[in-house]
DRENDO-1510 file (C-alpha; in Angstrom, 1 decimal, always signed):
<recs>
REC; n; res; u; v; w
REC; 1; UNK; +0.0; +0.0; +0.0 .
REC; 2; UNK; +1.0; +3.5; -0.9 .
REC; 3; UNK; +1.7; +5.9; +2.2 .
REC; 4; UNK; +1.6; +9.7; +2.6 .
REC; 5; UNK; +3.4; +11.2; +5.7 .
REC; 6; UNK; +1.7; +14.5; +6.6 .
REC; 7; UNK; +3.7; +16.5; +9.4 .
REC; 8; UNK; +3.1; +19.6; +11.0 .
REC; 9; UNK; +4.7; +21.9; +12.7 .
REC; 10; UNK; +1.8; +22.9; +14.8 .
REC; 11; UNK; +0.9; +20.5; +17.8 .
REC; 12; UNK; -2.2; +19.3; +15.9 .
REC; 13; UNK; -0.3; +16.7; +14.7 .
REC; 14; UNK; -0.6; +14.9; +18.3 .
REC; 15; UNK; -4.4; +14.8; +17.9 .
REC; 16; UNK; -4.4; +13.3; +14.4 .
REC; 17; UNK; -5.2; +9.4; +13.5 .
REC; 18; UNK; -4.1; +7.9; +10.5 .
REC; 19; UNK; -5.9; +6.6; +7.6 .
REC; 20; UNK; -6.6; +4.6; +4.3 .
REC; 21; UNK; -8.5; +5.4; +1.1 .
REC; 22; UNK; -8.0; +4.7; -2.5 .
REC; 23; UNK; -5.8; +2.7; -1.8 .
REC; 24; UNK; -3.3; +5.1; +0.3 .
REC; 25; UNK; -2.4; +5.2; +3.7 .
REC; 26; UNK; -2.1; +8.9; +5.2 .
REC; 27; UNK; -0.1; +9.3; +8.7 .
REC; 28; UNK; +0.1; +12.3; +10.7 .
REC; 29; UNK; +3.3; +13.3; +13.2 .
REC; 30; UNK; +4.6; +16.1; +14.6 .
REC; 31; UNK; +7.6; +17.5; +13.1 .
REC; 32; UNK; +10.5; +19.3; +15.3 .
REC; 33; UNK; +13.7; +21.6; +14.4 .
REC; 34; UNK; +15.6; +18.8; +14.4 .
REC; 35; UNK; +13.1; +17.2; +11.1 .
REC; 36; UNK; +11.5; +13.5; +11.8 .
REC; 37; UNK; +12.0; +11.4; +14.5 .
REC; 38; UNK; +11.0; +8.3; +13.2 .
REC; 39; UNK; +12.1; +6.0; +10.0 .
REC; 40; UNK; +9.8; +8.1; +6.8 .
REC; 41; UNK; +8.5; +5.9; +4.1 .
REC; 42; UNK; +7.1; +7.1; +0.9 .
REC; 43; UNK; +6.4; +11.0; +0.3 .
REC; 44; UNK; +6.4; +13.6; +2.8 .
REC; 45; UNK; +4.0; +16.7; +2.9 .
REC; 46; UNK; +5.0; +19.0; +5.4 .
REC; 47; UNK; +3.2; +22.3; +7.1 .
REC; 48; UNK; +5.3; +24.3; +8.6 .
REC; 49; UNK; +4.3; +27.5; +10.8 .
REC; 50; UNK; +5.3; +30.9; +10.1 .
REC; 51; UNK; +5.7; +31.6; +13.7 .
REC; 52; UNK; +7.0; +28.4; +16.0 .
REC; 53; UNK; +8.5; +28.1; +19.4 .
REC; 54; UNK; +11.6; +27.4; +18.6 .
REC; 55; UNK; +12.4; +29.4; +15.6 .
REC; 56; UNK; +11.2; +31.1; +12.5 .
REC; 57; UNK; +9.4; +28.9; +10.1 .
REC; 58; UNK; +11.1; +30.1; +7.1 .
REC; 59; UNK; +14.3; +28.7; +8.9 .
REC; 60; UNK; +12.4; +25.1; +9.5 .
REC; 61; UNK; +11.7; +25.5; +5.7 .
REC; 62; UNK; +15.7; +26.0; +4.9 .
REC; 63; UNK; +16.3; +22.9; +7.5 .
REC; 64; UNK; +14.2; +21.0; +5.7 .
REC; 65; UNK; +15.1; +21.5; +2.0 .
REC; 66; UNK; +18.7; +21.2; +3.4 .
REC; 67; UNK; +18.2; +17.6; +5.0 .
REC; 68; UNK; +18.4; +15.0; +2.7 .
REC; 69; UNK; +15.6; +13.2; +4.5 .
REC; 70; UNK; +13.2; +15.7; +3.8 .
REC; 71; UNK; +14.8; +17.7; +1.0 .
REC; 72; UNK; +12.0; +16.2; -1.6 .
REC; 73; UNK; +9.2; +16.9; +0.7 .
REC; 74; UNK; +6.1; +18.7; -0.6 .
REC; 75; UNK; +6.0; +22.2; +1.6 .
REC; 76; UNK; +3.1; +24.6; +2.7 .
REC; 77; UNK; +4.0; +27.3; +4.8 .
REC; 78; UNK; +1.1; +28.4; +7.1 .
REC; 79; UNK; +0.7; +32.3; +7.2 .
REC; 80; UNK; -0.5; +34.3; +9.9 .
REC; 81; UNK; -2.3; +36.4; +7.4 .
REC; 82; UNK; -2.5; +37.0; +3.2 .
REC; 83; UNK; +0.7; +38.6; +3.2 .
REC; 84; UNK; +2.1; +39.3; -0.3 .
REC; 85; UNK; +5.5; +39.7; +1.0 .
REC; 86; UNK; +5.1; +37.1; +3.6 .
REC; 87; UNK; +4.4; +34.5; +0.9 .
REC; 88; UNK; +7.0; +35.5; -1.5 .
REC; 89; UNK; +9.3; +34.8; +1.7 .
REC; 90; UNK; +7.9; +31.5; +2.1 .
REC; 91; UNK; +8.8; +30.7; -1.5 .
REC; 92; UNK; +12.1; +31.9; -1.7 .
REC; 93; UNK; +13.0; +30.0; +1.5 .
REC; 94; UNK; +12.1; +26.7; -0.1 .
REC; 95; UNK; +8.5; +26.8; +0.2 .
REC; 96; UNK; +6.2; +25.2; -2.4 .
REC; 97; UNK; +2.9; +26.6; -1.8 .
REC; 98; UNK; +1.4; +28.2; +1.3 .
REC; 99; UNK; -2.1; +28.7; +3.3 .
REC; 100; UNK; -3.5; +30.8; +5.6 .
REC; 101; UNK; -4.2; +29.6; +9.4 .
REC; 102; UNK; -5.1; +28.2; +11.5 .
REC; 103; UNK; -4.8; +24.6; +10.6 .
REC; 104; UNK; -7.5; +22.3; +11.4 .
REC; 105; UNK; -7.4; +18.6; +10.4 .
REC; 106; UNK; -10.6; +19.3; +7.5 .
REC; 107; UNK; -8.2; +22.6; +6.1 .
REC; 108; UNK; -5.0; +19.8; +6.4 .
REC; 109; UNK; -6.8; +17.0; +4.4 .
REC; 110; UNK; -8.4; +19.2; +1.8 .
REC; 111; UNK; -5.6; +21.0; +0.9 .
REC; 112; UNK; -3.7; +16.9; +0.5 .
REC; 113; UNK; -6.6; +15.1; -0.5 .
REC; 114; UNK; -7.7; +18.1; -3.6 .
REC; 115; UNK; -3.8; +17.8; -4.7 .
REC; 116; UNK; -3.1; +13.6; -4.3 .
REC; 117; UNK; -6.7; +13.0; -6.6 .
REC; 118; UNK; -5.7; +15.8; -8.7 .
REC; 119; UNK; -2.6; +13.7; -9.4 .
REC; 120; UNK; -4.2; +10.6; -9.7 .
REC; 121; UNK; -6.9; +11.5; -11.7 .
REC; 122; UNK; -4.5; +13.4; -14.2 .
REC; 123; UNK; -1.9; +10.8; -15.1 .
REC; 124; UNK; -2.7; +7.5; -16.2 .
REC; 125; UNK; +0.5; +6.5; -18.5 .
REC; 126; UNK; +3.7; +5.5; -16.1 .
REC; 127; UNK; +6.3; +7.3; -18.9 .
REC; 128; UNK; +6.1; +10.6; -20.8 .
REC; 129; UNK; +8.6; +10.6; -23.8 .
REC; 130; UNK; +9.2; +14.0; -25.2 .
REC; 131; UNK; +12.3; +14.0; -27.5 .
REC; 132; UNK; +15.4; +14.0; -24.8 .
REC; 133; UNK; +13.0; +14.9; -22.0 .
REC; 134; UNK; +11.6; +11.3; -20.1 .
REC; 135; UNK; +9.4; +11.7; -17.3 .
REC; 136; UNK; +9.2; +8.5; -15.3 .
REC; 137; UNK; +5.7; +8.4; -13.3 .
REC; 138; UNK; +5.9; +5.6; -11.2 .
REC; 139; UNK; +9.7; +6.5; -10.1 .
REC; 140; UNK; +8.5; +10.4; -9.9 .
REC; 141; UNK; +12.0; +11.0; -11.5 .
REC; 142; UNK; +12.7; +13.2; -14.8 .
REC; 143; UNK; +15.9; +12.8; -17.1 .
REC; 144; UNK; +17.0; +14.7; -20.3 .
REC; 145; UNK; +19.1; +12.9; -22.5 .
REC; 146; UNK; +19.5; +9.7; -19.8 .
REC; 147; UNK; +20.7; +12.3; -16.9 .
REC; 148; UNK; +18.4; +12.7; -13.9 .
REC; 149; UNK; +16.9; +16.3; -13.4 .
REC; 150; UNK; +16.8; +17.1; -9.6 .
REC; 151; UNK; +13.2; +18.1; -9.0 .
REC; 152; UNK; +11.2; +19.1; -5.8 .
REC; 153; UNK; +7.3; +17.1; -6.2 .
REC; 154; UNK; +6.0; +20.9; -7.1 .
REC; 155; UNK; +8.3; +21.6; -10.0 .
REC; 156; UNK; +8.5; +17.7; -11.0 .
REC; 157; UNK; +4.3; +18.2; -11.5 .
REC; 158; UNK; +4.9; +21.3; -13.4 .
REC; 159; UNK; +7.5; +19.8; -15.7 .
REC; 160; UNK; +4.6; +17.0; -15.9 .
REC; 161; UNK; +2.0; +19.5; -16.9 .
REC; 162; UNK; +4.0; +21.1; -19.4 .
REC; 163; UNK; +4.7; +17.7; -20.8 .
REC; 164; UNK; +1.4; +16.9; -21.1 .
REC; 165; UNK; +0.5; +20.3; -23.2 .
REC; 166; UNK; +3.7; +20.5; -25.0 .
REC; 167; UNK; +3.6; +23.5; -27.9 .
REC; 168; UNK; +0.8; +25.5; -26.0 .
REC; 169; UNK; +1.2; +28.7; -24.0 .
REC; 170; UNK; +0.1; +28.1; -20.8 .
REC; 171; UNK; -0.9; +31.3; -18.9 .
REC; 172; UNK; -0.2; +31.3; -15.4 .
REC; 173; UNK; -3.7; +30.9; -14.2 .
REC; 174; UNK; -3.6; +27.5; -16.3 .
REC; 175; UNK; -0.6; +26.2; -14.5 .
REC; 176; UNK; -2.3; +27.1; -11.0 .
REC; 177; UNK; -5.1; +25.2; -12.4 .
REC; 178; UNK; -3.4; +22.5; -13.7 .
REC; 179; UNK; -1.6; +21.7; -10.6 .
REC; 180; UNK; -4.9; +22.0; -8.9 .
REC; 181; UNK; -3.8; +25.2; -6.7 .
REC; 182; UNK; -6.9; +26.9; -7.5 .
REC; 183; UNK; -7.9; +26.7; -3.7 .
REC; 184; UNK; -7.5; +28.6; -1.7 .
REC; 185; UNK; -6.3; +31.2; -4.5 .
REC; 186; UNK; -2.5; +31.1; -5.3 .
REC; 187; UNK; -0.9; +34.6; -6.2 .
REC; 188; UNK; +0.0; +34.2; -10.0 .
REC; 189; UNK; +3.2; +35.8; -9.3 .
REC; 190; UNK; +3.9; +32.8; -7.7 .
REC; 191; UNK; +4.4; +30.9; -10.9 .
REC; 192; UNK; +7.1; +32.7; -11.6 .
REC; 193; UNK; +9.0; +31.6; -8.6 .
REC; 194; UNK; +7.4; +27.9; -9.9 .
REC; 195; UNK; +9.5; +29.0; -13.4 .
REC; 196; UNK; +12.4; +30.1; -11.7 .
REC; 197; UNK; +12.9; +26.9; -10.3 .
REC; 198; UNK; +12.1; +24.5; -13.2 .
REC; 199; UNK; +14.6; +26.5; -15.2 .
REC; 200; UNK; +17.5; +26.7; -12.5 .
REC; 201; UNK; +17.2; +22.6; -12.8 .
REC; 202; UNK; +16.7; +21.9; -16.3 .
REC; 203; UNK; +19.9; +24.2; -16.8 .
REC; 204; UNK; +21.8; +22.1; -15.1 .
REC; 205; UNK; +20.8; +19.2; -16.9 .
REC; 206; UNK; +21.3; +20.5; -19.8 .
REC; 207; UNK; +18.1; +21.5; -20.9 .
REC; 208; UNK; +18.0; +25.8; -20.3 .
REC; 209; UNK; +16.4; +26.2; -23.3 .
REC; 210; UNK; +13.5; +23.6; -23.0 .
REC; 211; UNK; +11.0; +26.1; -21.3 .
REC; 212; UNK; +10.3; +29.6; -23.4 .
REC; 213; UNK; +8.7; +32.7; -22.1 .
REC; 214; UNK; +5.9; +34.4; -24.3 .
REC; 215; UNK; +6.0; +38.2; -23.1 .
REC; 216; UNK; +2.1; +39.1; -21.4 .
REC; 217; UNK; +1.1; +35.1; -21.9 .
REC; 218; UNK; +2.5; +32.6; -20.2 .
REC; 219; UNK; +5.0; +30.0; -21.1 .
REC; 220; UNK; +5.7; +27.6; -22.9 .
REC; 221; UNK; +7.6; +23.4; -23.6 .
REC; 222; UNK; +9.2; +23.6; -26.9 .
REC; 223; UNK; +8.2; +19.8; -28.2 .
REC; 224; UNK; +10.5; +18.5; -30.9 .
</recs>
């Protein structure tokens, strides 16, 4: 069985049970400055506090990008309030998406749930083939040209999208869309940032000119 390990910053985590559907098992701890502590199999989504205790939560968001246990971990930094700066904080820190607080475990599992059947529902192949670009669903891992492509799950799903809708401008309310972020509402700017990313690690693969910007549009995969 598939597994999803949700932690959070925030003490809710305590008061959380596990459990199953579609065939996916969700679990629920608390995580600390110091990351897990307990063995983590299978993906990890963690929310992580602007404020905490201990320290800032766009430090936990560095510590966690920076430890190899948790540096492909799915991250939503909970705001104190819809902060435009705040959020563009979040995501320069490591962040990939953000929400505004309080958690609660229904705000938790929809925000999970919407994305995880979003996925689901969206790719059925286990391989997307596009000239040097290879997209391996089942392995979550993208190459171009054989290498591997270090990705983080946000910009491995937008690599996916843009896969999936090669030789189309894709405005950045489509890619929100796409990667079901519609709600709550995502700041478009933060595409960008999404872009930013994606580029910095197809660059290194060798692929910096696979992604193209149309000015006052949106963006688009050059197919072969």
């Amino acid at each position: 069985m598939d597994a999803i390990n949700i932690f959070l910053t925030d003490e809710l985590a305590e008061t959380l049970e596990g459990f199953e559907q579609a065939g996916t098992r969700f679990d629920f701890a608390r995580l600390y400055p110091d990351g897990p502590r307990q063995l983590v199999d299978g993906p990890i989504w963690a929310f992580v506090d602007w404020v905490m205790d201990d320290l800032a939560g766009l430090e936990m968001c560095r510590r966690l990008r920076a430890d190899p246990r948790t540096a492909a971990a799915h991250v939503t930094m909970v705001l104190e309030s819809d902060d435009m700066e705040d959020r563009r904080r979040a995501l320069r820190a490591g962040a990939d998406d953000y929400m505004i607080g309080p958690l609660d475990r229904t705000s938790v599992l929809d925000r999970v749930l919407a994305l995880h059947s979003h996925q689901r529902k969206r790719h059925h192949a286990q391989r997307i083939d596009l000239g040097d670009l290879t997209i391996d669903l089942a392995a979550q891992q993208a190459r171009w040209s054989g290498k591997p492509i270090s990705l983080r799950p946000n910009e491995l799903r937008l690599l996916r999208f843009f896969a999936e809708n090669p030789n189309q401008v894709l405005s950045r309310a489509e890619l929100i869309a796409g990667l079901g972020k519609v709600d709550p509402p995502i700041d478009e700017r933060t595409v960008d940032v999404w872009i930013g990313r994606l580029r910095r690690a197809l660059k290194t693969a060798g692929a910096d000119s696979l992604l193209r910007t149309v000015r006052s549009l949106g963006y688009v995969l050059d197919a072969p």
